[in-house]
C-alpha positions, 0 to 999 in steps of 0.5 A: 133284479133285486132279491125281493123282486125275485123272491115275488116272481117266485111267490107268483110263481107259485101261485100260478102253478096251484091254480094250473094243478086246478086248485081254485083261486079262491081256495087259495089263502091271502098272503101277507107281507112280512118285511116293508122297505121304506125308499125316499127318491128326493128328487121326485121329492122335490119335484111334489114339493115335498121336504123330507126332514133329515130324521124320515131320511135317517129311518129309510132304507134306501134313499135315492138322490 
């Protein structure tokens, strides 16, 4: 698992425990997201008939072959 994946358990988490201690969802601020990956699967890619040009490539943090 993935440190980001386990870092969104861990807000869930923690959300789900406020609620349980009674504080009401709706009192309860919206989070926004701090970081965004960009990850390419090129096979996928190709599969929708999709080229992606080498400079998307170059700016993707992760590109699956």
């Amino acid at each position: 698992m993935s440190g980001d994946v386990a870092r969104a358990y861990r807000r869930a988490a923690d959300l789900v425990d406020k609620i349980l201690k009674g504080q009401k969802p709706a009192d309860i601020p919206v989070e926004q997201p701090t970081k965004f990956e960009l990850v390419i699967n090129l096979k996928t890619a190709k599969a929708l008939g999709i080229d992606a040009p080498p400079s998307l490539l170059a700016l993707a943090d992760e590109v699956i072959e």
